[in-house]
C-alpha positions as CSV (number, residue, x, y, z in Angstrom):
1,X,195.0,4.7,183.8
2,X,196.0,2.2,186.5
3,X,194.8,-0.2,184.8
4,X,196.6,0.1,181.7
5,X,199.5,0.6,183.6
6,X,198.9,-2.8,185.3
7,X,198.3,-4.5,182.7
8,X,201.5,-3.1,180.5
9,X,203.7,-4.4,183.4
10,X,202.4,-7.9,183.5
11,X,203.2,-8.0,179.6
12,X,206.7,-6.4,180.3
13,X,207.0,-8.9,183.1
14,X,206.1,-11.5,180.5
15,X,208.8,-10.8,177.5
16,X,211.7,-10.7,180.6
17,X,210.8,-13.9,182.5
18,X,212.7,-16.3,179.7
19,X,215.9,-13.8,179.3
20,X,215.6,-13.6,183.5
21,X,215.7,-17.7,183.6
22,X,218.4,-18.0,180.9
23,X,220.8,-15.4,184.1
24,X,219.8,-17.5,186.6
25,X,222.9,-19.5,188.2
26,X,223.4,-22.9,187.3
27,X,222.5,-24.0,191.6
28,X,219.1,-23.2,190.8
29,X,218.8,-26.5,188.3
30,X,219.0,-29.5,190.0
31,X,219.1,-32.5,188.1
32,X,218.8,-35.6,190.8
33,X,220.5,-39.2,189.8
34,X,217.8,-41.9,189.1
35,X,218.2,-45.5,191.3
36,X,220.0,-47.1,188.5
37,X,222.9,-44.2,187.7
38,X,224.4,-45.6,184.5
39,X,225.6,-43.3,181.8
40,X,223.0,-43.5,178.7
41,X,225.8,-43.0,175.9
42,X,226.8,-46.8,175.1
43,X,222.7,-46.9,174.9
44,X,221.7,-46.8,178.3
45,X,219.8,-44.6,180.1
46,X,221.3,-41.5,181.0
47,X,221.1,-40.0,184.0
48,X,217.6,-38.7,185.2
49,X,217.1,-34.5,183.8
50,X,214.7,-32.9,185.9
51,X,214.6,-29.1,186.4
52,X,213.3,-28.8,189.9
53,X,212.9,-25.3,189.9
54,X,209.8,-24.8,192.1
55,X,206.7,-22.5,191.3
56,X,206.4,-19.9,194.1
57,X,203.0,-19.4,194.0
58,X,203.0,-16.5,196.5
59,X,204.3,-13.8,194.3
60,X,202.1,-13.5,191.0
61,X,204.8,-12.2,188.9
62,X,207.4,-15.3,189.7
63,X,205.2,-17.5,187.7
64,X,206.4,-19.0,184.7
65,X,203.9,-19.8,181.5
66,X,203.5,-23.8,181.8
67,X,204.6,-23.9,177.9
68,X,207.9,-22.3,178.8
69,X,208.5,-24.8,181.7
70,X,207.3,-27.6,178.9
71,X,210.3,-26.6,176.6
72,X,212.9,-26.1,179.4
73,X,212.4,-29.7,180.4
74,X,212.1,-31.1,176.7
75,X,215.6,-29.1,176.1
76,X,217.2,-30.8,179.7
77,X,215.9,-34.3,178.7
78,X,216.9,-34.1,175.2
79,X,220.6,-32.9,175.9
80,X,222.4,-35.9,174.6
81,X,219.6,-38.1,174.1
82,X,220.3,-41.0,171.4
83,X,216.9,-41.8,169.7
84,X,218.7,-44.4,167.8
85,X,219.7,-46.5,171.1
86,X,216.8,-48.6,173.0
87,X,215.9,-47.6,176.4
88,X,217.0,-50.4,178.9
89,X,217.7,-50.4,182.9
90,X,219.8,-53.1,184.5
91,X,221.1,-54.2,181.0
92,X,217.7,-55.8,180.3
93,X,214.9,-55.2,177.4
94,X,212.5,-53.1,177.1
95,X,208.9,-53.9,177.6
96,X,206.3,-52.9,174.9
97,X,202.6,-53.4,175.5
98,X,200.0,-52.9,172.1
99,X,196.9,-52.8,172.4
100,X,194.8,-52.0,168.9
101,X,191.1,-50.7,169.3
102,X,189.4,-52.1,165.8
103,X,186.3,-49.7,165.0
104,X,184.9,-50.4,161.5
105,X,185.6,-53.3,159.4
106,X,185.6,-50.7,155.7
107,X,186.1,-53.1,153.2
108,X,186.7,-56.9,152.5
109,X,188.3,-58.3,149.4
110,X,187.7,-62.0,149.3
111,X,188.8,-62.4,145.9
112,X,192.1,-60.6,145.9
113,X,192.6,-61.8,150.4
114,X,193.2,-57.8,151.4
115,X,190.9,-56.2,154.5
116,X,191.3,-53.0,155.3
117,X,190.0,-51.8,159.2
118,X,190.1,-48.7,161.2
119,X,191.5,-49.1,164.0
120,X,193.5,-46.7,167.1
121,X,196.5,-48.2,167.1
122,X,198.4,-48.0,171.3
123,X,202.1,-48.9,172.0
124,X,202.8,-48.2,175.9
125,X,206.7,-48.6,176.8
126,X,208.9,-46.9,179.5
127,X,212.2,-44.9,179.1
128,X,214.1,-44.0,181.8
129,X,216.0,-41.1,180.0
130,X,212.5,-39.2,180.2
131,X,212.2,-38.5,183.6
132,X,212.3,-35.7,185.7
133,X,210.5,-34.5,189.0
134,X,206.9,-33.6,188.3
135,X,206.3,-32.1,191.7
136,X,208.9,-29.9,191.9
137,X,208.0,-28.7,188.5
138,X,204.2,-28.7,188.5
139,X,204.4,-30.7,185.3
140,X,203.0,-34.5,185.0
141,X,203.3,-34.8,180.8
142,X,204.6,-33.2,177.9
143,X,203.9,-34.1,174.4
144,X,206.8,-34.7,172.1
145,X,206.5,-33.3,167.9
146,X,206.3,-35.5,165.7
147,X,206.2,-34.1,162.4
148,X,206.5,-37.4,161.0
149,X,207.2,-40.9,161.9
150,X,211.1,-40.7,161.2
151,X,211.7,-37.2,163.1
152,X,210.3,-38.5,165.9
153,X,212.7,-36.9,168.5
154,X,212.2,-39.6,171.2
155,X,213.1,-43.6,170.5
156,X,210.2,-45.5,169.8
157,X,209.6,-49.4,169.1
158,X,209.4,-50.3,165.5
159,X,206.4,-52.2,166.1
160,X,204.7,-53.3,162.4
161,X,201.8,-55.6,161.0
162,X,204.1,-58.6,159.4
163,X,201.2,-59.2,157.1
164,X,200.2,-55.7,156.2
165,X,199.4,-54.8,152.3
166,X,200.6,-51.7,152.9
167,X,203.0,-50.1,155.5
168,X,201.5,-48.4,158.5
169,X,203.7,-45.6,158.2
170,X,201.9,-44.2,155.7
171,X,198.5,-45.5,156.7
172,X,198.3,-44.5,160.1
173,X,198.1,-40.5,161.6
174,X,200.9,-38.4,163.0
175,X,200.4,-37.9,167.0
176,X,202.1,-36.7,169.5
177,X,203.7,-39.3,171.9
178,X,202.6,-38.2,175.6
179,X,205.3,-38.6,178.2
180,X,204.7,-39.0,181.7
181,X,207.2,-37.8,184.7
182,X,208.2,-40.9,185.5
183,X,209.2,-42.5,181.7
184,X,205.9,-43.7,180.8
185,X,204.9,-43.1,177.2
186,X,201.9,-44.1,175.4
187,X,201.4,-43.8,172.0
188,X,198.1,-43.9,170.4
189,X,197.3,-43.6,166.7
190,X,194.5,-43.6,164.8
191,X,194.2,-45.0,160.8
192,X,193.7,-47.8,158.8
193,X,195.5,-50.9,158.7
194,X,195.2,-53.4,155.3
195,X,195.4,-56.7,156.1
196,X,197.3,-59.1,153.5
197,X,194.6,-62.3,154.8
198,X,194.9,-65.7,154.6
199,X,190.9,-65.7,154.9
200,X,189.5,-69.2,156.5
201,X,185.5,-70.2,156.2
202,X,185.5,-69.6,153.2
203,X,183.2,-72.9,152.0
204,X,179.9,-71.7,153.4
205,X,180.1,-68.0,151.5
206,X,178.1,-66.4,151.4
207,X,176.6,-67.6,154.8
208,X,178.8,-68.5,158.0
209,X,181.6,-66.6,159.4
210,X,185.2,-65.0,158.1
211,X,187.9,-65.3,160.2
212,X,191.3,-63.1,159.7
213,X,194.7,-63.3,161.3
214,X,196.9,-60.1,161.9
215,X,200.5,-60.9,162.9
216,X,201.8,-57.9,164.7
217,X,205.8,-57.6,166.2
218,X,209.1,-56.1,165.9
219,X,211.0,-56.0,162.2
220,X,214.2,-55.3,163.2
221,X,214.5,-56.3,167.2
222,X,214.3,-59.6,168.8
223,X,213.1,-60.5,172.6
224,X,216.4,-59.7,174.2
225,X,216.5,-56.3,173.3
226,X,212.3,-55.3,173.1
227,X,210.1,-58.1,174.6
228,X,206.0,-57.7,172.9
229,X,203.0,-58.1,175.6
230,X,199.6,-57.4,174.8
231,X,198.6,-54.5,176.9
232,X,195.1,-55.7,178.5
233,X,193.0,-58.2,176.3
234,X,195.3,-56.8,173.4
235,X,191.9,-56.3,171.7
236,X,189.3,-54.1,171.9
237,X,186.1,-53.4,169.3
238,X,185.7,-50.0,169.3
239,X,181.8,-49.0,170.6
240,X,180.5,-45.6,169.2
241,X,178.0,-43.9,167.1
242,X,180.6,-43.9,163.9
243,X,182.1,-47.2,164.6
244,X,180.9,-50.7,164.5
245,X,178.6,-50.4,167.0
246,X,176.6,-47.2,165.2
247,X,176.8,-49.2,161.7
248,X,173.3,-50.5,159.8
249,X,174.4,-50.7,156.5
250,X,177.7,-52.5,156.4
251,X,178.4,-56.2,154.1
252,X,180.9,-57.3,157.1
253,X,180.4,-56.9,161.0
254,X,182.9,-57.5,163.7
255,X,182.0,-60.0,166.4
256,X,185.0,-61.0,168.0
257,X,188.8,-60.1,168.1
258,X,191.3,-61.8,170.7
259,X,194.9,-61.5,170.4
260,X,197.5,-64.2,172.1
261,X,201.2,-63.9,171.9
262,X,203.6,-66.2,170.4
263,X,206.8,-66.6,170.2
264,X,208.9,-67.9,167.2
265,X,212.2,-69.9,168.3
266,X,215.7,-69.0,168.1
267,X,216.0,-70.4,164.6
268,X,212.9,-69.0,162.9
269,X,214.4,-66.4,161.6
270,X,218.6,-66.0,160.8
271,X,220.9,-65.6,162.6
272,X,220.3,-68.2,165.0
273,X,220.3,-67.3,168.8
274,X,217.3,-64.8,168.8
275,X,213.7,-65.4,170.0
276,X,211.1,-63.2,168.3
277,X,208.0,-62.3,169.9
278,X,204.7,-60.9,168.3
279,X,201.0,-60.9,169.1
280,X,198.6,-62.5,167.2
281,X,195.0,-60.8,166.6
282,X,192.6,-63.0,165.3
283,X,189.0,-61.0,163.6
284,X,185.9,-63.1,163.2
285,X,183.6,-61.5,161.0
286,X,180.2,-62.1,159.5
287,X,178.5,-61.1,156.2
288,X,174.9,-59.8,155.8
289,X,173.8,-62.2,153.4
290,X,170.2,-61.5,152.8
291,X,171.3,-59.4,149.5
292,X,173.5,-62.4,148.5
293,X,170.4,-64.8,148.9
294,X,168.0,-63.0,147.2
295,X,170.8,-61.6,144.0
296,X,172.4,-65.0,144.0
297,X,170.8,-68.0,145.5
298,X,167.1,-67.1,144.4
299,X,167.6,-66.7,140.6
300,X,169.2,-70.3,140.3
301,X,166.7,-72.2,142.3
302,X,163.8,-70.2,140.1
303,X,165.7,-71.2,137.0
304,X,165.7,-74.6,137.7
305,X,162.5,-74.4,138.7
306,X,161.4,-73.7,135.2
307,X,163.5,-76.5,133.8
308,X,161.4,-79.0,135.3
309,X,157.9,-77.1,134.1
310,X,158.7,-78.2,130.5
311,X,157.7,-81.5,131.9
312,X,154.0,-80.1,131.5
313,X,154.1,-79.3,128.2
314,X,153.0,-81.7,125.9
315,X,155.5,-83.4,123.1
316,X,153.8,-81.9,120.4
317,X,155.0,-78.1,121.4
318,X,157.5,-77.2,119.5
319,X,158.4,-75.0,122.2
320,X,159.1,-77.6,125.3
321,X,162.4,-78.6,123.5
322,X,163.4,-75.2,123.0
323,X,162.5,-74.0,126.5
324,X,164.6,-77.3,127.7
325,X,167.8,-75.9,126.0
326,X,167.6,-72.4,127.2
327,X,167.7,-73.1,130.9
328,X,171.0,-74.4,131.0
329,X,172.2,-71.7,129.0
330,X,170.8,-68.9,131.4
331,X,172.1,-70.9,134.0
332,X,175.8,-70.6,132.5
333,X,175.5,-67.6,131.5
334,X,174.3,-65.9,135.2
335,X,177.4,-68.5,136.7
336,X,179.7,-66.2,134.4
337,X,178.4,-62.7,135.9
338,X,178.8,-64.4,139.8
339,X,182.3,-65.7,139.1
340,X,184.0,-61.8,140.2
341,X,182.1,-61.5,143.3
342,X,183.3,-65.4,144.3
343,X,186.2,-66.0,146.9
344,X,189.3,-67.5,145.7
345,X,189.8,-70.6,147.4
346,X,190.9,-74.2,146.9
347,X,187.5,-75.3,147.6
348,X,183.8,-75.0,146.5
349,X,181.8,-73.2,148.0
350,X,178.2,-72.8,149.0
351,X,177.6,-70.3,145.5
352,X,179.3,-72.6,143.6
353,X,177.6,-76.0,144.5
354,X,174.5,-74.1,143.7
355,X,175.3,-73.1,140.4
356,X,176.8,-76.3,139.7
357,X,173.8,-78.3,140.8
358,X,171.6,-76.3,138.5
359,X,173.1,-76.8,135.7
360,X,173.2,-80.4,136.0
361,X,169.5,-80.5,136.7
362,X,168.9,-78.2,133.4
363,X,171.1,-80.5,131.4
364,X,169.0,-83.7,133.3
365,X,165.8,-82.3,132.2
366,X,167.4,-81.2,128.3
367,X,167.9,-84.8,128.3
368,X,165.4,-86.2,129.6
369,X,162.7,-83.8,127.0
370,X,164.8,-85.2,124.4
371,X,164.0,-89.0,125.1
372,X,160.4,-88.3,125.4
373,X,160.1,-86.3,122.6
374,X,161.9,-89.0,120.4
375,X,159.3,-91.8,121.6
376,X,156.5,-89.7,120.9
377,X,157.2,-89.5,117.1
378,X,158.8,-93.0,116.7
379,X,157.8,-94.4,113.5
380,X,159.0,-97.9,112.5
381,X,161.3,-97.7,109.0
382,X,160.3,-99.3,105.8
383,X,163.0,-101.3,105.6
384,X,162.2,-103.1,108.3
385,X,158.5,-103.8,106.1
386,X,159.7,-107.1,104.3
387,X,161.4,-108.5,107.3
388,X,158.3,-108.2,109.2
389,X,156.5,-109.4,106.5
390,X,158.8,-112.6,106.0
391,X,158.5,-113.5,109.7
392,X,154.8,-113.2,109.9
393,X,154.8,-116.0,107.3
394,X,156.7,-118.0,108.7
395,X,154.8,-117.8,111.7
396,X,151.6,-118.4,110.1
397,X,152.6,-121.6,108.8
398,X,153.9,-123.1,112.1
399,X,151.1,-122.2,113.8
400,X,149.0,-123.9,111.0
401,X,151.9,-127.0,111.0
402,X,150.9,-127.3,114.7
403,X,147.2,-127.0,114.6
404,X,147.2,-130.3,111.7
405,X,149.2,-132.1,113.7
406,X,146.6,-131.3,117.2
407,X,143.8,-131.7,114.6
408,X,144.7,-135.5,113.3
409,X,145.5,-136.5,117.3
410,X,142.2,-135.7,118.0
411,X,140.4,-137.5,115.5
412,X,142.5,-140.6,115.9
413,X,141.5,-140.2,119.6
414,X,137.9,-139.9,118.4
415,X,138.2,-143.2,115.8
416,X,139.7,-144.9,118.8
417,X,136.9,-144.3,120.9
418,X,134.3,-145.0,118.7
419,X,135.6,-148.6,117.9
420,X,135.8,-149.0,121.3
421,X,131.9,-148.5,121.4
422,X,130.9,-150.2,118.5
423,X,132.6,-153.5,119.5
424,X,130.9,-153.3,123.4
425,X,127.8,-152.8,121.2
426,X,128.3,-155.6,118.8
427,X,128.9,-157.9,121.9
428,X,126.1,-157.6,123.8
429,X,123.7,-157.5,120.4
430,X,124.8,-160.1,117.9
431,X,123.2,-159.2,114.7
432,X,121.4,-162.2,112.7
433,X,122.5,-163.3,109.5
434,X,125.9,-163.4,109.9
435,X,129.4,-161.9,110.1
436,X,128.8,-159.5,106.6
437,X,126.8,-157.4,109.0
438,X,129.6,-157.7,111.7
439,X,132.5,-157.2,109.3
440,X,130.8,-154.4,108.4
441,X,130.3,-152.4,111.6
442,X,134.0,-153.1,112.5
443,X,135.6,-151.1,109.5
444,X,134.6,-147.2,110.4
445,X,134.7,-144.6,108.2
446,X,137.8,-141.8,108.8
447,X,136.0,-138.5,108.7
448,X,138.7,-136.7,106.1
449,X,136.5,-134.4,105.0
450,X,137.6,-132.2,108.7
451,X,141.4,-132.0,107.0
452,X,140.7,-131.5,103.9
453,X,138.7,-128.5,104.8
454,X,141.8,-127.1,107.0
455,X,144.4,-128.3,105.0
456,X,142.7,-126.2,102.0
């Protein structure tokens, strides 16, 4: 019986301990003035809330449920708080740090320049309107509801991806901003951001590496009123079991990410007189291109392969010239199923020079099959019979013209020589009985029976 008896007076004590703050005096809240002390309703901070009310830890029944304290200082800090004015101290800007966390690269579409990447996405900034005494109140942080991105009840930075495919308002979760006692918030959401790309290596696909840029800053505040800083290296691949690091079966891989900021001049964007600054986060990817080598690269290099075998086929299969023209058919044909999976880009690339240089090849060797095959089977026309025919005449009788005329120098060289002989004979033996003899042996005989018989 004691026991229920406790135990009903603790939840008694319970139900009274709001209604028994809400009659406490006014002295018991004191609400201390920060260092700079400027009024927060032309947008400045306001004036430091803190409920100080101490927790008594010596009497059990004086202490209050840590959620109740959590919505007494939310209602103090929120009394008169303007979500639509930046935070600023000493009239200067605020200072965001980002930091994004990239986890899984889940798709990349080369052909239509759109990547799409979870990622935990971290804005750290400090508002001086949110602070109140932690030690006096036992409390360090308190989250802040955020049903959705435009009921956030605190300011936040309107910090967007410049080249994003899709807002990040709608592609990244609802948190809960945590607050810290002294203004600190950090923010940290997790979804998926698609990247409009301007995709650069793009000639060795499907070997070598991707690179993407993502332009991250402000949309509707310049550097005088919210200044950008990366927060750390700016960025970080995510390393766990469902992130890139736990992956085996993914096209793209994430190897490096750096960010670097930059700031565009006071003219970049009208009206003139602002600077704007964002962070730039630069992805380097790489593809798994085994598949791409064996689906791709493989079947053209066989193909052309085959071209060249018609080369042992001999001219009198029918089939060598039809084998010849179906190569660089297949080859066109196979270049047509390839073309979707291809990047979009102002140069060829390593696909394409293949495809290219296999066709030429095929049509090389079509060629090439042709002109043999036609020398094979040349035949000379009949037309061409009499000409031939005339020519070989006319040849014929030159070259019998020319043998007369060698024939007939010859035998006058021969005549020649045998006068010659007969008058060194007739010299040193005169003949007796006179010159009839003589006379005689002088006149020799013209052997024309040689001519005749050639000339016949």
């Amino acid at each position: 019986m004691r026991q229920r008896r406790g135990r009903a007076g603790v939840a008694v004590a319970a139900l009274l301990a709001p209604l028994l703050l809400l009659a406490a005096p006014p002295a018991a809240w004191a609400k201390p003035q920060p260092a700079g002390g400027a009024s927060g309703g032309d947008g400045g901070p306001a004036p430091a809330k803190a409920p100080v009310r101490a927790v008594n830890n010596t009497a059990a029944d004086d202490i209050e449920p840590r959620s109740s304290i959590e919505g007494q200082i939310k209602e103090e800090l929120l009394d008169g708080y303007d979500k639509m004015n930046y935070p600023w101290e000493e009239h200067g800007p605020c200072n965001v740090s980002l930091n994004i966390v990239f986890n899984k690269v889940l798709n990349v579409d080369l052909y239509g320049g759109v990547m799409r990447v979870s990622v935990w996405y971290r804005l750290r900034w400090n508002d001086p309107r949110l602070r109140w005494d932690g030690n006096a109140t036992g409390v360090k942080d308190i989250f802040f509801d955020n049903m959705a991105q435009d009921q956030l009840e605190i300011w936040f930075p309107d910090v967007t991806l410049w080249n994003a495919a899709t807002d990040i308002s709608s592609t990244l979760g609802i948190k809960w901003p945590r607050v810290s006692s002294n203004g600190d918030i950090f923010w940290t959401r997790n979804g998926i951001l698609e990247v409009a790309c301007n995709f650069k290596g793009l000639e060795a696909y499907p070997f070598g590496r991707v690179s993407c840029e993502l332009e991250v800053g402000s949309w509707a505040m310049a550097a005088n009123k919210m200044d950008l800083w990366p927060f750390k290296e700016g960025a970080t691949i995510g390393l766990s079991l469902t992130g890139e690091d736990g992956a085996q079966t993914v096209e793209y891989s994430l190897i490096n990410a750096t960010a670097r900021r930059h700031v565009y001049g006071a003219c970049a964007f009208p009206p003139c007189g602002d600077e704007w600054p964002v962070i730039l986060f630069n992805l380097t990817l790489v593809r798994a291109s085994v598949l791409y080598t064996f689906k791709i690269l493989l079947p053209q290099i066989v193909l052309t392969m085959v071209a060249f075998s018609t080369f042992w086929l001999s001219p009198d299969c029918g089939e060598r010239l039809g084998l010849a023209i179906t190569v660089p058919l297949a080859v066109a044909v196979y270049d047509l199923l390839v073309f979707n999976s291809l990047p979009t880009s102002n140069r060829i690339n390593f696909v394409s020079a293949m495809g290219l240089l296999a066709f030429l090849f095929s049509i090389a060797v079509l060629v090439l099959n042709a002109l043999i095959i036609q020398l094979w089977f040349y035949r000379e026309p009949s037309y061409f019979g009499g000409m031939v025919n005339i020519a070989n005449t006319m040849l014929s009788y030159r070259e019998q013209c020319v043998w007369v005329e060698v024939l007939r120098v010859l035998h006058d060289i021969k005549l020649a020589i045998v006068r010659q002989q007969r008058q060194l004979m007739a010299k040193n033996r005169p003949w007796k009985g006179g010159g009839k003899r003589q006379a005689c042996a002088s006149r020799p005989a013209a052997p024309r029976s040689l001519l005749a018989s050639f000339c016949c």
